[in-house]
PLY file of the C-alpha trace (Angstrom):
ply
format ascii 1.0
element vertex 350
property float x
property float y
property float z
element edge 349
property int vertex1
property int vertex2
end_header
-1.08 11.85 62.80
2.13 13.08 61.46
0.95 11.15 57.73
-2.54 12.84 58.25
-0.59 16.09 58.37
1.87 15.41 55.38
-1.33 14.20 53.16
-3.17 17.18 54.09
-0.69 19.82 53.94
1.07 18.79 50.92
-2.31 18.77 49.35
-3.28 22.27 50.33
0.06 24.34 49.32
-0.27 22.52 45.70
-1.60 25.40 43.06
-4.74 24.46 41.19
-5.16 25.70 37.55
-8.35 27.47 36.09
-11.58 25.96 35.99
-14.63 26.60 33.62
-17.70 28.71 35.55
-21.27 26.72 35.69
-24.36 28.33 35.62
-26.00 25.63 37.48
-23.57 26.29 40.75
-25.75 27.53 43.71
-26.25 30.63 45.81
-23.87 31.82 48.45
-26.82 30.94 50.95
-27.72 27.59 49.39
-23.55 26.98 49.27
-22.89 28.42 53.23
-25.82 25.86 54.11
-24.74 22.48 52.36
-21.43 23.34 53.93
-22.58 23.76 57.45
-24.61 20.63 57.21
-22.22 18.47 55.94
-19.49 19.55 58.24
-22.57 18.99 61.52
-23.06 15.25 59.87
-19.37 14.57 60.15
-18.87 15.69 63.51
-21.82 13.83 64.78
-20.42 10.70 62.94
-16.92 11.39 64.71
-18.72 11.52 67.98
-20.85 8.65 67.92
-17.64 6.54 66.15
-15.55 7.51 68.75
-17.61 6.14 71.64
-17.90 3.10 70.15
-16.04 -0.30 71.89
-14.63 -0.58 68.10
-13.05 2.73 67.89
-11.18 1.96 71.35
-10.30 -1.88 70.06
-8.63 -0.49 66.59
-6.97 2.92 68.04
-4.68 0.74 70.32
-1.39 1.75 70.00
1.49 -0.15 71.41
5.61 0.76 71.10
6.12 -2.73 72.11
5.21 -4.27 68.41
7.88 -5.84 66.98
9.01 -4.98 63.85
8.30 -6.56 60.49
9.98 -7.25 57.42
12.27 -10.07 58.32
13.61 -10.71 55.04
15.54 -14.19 56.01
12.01 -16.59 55.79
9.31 -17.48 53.77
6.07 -18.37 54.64
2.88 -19.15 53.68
-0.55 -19.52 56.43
-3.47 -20.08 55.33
-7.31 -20.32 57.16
-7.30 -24.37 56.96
-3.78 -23.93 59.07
-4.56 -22.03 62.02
-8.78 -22.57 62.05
-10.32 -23.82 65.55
-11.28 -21.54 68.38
-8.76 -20.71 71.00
-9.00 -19.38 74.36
-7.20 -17.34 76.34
-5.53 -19.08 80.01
-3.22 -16.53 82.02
-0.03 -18.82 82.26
2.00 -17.66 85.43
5.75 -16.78 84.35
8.37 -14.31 85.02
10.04 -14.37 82.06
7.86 -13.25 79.36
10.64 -11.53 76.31
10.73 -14.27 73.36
7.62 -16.51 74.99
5.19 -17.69 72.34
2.14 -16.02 72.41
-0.41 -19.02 71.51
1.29 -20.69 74.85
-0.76 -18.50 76.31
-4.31 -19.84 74.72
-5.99 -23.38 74.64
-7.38 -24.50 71.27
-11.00 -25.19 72.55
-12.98 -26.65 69.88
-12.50 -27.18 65.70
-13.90 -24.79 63.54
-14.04 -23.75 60.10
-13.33 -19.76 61.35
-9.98 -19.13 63.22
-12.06 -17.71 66.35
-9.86 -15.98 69.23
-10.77 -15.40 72.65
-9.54 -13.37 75.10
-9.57 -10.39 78.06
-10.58 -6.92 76.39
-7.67 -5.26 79.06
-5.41 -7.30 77.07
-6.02 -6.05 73.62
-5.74 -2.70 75.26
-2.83 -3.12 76.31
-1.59 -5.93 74.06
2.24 -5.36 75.62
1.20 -7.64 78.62
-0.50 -10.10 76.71
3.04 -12.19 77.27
3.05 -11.65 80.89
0.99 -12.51 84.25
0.03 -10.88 87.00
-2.00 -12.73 90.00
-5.24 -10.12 88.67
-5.38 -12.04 85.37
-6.93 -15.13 86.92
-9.67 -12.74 87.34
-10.01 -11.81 83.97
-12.74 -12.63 81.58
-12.39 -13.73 78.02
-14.71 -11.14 77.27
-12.98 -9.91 73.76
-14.00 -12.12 70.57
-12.29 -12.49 66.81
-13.84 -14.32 64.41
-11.58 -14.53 60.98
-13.22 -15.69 58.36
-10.62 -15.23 55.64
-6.82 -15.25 55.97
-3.64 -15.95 54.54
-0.25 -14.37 54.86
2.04 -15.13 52.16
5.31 -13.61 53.13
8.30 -13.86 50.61
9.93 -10.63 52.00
9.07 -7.24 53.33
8.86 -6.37 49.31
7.16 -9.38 48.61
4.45 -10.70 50.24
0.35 -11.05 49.72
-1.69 -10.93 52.96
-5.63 -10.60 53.68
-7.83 -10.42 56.54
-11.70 -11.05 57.22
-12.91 -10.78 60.12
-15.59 -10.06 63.11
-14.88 -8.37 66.65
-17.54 -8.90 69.53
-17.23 -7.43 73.23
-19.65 -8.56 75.70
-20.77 -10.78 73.24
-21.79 -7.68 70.91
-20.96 -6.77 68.19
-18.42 -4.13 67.84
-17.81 -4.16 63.94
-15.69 -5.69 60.94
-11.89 -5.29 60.36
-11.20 -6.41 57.09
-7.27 -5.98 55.15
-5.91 -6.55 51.79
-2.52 -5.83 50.94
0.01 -6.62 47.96
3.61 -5.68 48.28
5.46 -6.43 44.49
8.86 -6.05 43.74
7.68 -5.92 40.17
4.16 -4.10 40.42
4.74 -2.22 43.97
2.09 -1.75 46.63
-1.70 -2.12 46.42
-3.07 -1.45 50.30
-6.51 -1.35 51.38
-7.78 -1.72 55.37
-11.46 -0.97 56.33
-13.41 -0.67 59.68
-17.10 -0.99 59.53
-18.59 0.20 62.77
-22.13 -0.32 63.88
-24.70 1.88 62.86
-23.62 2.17 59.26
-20.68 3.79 59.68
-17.55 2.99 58.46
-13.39 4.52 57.80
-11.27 2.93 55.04
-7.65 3.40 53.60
-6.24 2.84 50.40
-2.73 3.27 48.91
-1.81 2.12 45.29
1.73 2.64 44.01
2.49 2.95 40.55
3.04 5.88 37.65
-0.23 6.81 39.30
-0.08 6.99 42.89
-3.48 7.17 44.59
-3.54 7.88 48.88
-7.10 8.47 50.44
-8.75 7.87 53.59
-12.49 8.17 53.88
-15.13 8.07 56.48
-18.74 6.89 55.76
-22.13 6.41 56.65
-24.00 3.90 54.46
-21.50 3.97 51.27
-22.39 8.06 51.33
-19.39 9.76 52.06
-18.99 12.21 55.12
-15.35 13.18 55.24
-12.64 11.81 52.44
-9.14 13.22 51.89
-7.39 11.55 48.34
-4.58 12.41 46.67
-3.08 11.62 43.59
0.36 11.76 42.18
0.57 11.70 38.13
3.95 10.76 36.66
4.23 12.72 33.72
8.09 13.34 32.00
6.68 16.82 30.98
5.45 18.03 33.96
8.04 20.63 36.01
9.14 17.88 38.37
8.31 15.19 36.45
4.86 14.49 38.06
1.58 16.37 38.49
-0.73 16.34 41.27
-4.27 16.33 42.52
-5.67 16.92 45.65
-9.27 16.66 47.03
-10.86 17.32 50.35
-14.57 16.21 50.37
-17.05 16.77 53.17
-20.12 15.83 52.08
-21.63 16.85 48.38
-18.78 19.88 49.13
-14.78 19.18 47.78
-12.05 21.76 47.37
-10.15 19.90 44.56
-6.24 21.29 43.75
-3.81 20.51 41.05
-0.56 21.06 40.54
-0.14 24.08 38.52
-3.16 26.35 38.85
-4.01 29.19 40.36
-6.36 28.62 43.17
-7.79 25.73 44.49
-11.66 25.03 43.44
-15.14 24.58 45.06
-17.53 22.21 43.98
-20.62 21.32 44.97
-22.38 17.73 43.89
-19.44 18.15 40.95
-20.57 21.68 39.92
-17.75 24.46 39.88
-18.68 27.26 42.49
-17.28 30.51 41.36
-18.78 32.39 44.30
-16.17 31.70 46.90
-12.22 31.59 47.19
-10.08 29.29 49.25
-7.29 30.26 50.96
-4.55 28.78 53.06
-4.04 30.24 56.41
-0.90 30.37 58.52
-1.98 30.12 62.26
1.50 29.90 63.65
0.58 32.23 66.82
-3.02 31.29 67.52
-3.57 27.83 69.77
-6.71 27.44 68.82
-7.69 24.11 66.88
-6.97 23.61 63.37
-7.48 21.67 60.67
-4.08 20.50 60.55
-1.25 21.62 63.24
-0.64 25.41 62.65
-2.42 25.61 59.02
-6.38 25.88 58.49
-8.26 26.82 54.93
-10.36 29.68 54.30
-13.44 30.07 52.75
-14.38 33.26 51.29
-17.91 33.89 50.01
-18.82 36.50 47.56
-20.72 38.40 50.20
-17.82 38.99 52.19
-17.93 36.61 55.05
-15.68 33.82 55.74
-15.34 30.74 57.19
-11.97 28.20 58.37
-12.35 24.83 58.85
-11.41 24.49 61.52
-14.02 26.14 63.16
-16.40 23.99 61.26
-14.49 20.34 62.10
-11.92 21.47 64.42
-13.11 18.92 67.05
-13.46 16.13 64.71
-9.66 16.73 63.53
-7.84 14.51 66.23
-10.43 11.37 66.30
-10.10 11.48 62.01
-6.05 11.42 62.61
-6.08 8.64 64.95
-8.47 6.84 62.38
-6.09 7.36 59.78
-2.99 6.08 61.83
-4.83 3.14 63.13
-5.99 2.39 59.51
-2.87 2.19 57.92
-1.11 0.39 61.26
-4.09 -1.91 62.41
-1.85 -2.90 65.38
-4.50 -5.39 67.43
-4.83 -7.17 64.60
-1.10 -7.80 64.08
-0.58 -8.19 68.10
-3.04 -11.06 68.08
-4.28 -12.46 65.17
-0.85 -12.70 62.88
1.26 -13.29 66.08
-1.01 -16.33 67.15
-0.72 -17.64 63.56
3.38 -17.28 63.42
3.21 -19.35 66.45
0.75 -22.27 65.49
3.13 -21.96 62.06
5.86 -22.60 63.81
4.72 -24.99 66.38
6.40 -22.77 69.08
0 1
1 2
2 3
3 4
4 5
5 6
6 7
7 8
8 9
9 10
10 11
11 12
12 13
13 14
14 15
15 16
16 17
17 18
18 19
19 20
20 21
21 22
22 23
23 24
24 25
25 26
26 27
27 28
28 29
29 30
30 31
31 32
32 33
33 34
34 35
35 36
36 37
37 38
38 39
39 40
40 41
41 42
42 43
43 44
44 45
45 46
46 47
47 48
48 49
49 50
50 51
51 52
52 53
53 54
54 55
55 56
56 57
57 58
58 59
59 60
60 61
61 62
62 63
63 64
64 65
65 66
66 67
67 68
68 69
69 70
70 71
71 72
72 73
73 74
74 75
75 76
76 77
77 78
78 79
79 80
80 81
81 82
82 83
83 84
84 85
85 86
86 87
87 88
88 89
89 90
90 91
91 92
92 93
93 94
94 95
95 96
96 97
97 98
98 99
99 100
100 101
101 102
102 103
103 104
104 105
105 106
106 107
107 108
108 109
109 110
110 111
111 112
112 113
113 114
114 115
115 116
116 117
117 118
118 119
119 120
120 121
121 122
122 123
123 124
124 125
125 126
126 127
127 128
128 129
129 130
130 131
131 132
132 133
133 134
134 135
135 136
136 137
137 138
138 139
139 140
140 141
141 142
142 143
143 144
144 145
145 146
146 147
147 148
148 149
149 150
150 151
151 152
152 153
153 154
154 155
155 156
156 157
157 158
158 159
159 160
160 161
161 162
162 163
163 164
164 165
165 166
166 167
167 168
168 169
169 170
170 171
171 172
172 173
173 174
174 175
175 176
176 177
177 178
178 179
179 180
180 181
181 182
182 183
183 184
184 185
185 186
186 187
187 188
188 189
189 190
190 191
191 192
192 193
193 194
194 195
195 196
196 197
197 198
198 199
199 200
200 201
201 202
202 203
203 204
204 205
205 206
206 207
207 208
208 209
209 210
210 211
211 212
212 213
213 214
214 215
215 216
216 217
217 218
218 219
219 220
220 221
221 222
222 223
223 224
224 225
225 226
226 227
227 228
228 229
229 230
230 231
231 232
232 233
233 234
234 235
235 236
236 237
237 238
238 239
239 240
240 241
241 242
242 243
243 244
244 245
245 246
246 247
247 248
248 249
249 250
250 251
251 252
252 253
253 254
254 255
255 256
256 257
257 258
258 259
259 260
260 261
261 262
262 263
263 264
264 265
265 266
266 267
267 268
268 269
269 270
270 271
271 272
272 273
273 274
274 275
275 276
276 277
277 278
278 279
279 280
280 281
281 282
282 283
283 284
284 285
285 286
286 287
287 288
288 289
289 290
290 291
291 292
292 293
293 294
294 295
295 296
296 297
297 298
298 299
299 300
300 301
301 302
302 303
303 304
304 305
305 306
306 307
307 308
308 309
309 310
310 311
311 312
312 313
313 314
314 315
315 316
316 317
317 318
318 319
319 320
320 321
321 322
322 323
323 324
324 325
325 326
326 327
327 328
328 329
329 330
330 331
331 332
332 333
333 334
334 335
335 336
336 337
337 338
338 339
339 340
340 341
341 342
342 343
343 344
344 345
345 346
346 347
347 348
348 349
């Protein structure tokens, strides 16, 4: 959430410069309306993703994981290595801190997918998925992974090339697609990209590229159109007052507010045509508890017939489920608590 924040907010307080008027921008009616029906689509998208079994399966959130980066080995696991389908047995110990995790599963049949089987209370609370209780014998293996593409190739926590592919099922339903590319450089830097596509067309991705142009976004979607997307860019450029320029975009819809370092105000546009008949503004809500965009911060719309309108009152109770895609987007935790544990350990032959 706290990234959500920093993307959002450092966005916002950036100046924007100047921007040509078009006559082909819309009336204040026409622009009030695209608005309110853009922001209704993405809180009805919000709702419905956040009821599904996927949404609950890729929000989990455990202070258990271990951390990463272990710098002193090199590896390299690919599909053909860890490929078969393995099931999930509740093995009864006491002593669960430093116990492999695939000692816990039975490799059940060969198949060209690494397919993983196991309890849906465990991937929900993947800290127990090392230890037993006398409950787990009545447990059902009632959570499904299908990988279809992997490999991990680790060199160091600067250096390493990983991928995933893959299909989750509950109940033997589908519950969507998890699919992860990343590419960590010393030389090039990092090239991140992590997607969730959830039944009924809809979909969140993340994306970070490093480099002299650094590009952050995070997107919902419902059949490739997008609903809600946040992206910012970061411009090195040795003339520029800190050395860099800036860009920031907020898109709901066919509706962005698009800043850049440097201007005046931020901009409206609507299907990519400059609206000159309303004003942003950002609003300091320190006192008032009400929801907001972001923490204590909202924007404000001012048409040029006087009214107004904040965000927040137009997405304020989409705001947490879109943070907690974000975090779970750029963390992806089940994924590493099952699928990249139970290859370290077939790896390893622990």
């Amino acid at each position: 959430m706290k990234r959500t924040a920093i993307l959002f907010l450092t966005g916002v307080i950036l100046l924007l410069s100047g921007c040509e008027s078009d006559p082909s921008a819309v009336s204040t009616q026409a622009l009030k309306q695209e608005l309110d029906q853009n922001a209704s689509a993405l809180n009805d998208a919000v709702e419905i993703i956040s009821s599904t079994a996927g949404f609950k399966v890729l929000t989990v959130s455990d202070d258990s994981k271990s951390a990463s980066g272990d710098s002193i080995y090199d590896v390299y696991i690919g599909l053909d290595q860890v490929k078969g389908i393995y099931e999930y047995h509740p093995l009864q110990t006491t002593n669960h801190f430093g116990l492999s995790l695939i000692k816990f599963f039975t490799k059940t049949a060969e198949n060209n997918n690494m397919v993983v089987k196991l309890p849906l209370k465990k991937v929900e609370r993947p800290r127990l998925l090392r230890s037993y209780s006398e409950a787990d014998t009545a447990l059902t293996n009632n959570f499904m992974i299908t990988v279809s593409e992997y490999y991990n190739n680790y060199n160091g926590y600067h250096d390493y090339d990983y991928k995933l592919a893959s299909e989750v099922a509950i109940d033997g339903a589908a519950a969507g697609n998890l699919n992860i590319k990343s590419f960590v450089s010393p030389e090039t830097g990092t090239d991140y990209n992590s997607e969730y596509v959830f039944t009924d067309g809809y979909k969140a991705r993340y994306k970070y590229l490093s480099g002299d142009t650094t590009v952050s976004g995070f997107g919902i979607l419902k059949d490739d159109n997008v609903l809600y997307e946040e992206e910012r860019l970061t411009i090195r450029n040795d003339t520029a007052r800190f050395g860099r320029e800036h860009q920031y975009t907020l898109t709901i819809g066919n509706f962005q507010i698009v800043r850049k370092s440097g201007l005046v105000a931020p901009a409206i546009y609507l299907d990519g045509i400059l609206q000159t008949n309303a004003t942003v503004e950002v609003i300091d809500r320190e006192s008032d508890p009400e929801a907001t965009v972001c923490k204590k911060r909202d924007i404000q719309i001012t048409f040029d017939d006087g009214t107004t309108t904040k965000l927040s009152s137009l997405i304020g109770a989409s705001v947490e489920n879109i943070e907690v895609l974000f975090d779970s987007l750029h963390s992806v935790y089940f994924a590493a608590y099952i699928v990249d544990w139970i290859t370290y350990d077939i790896y390893y032959g622990r």
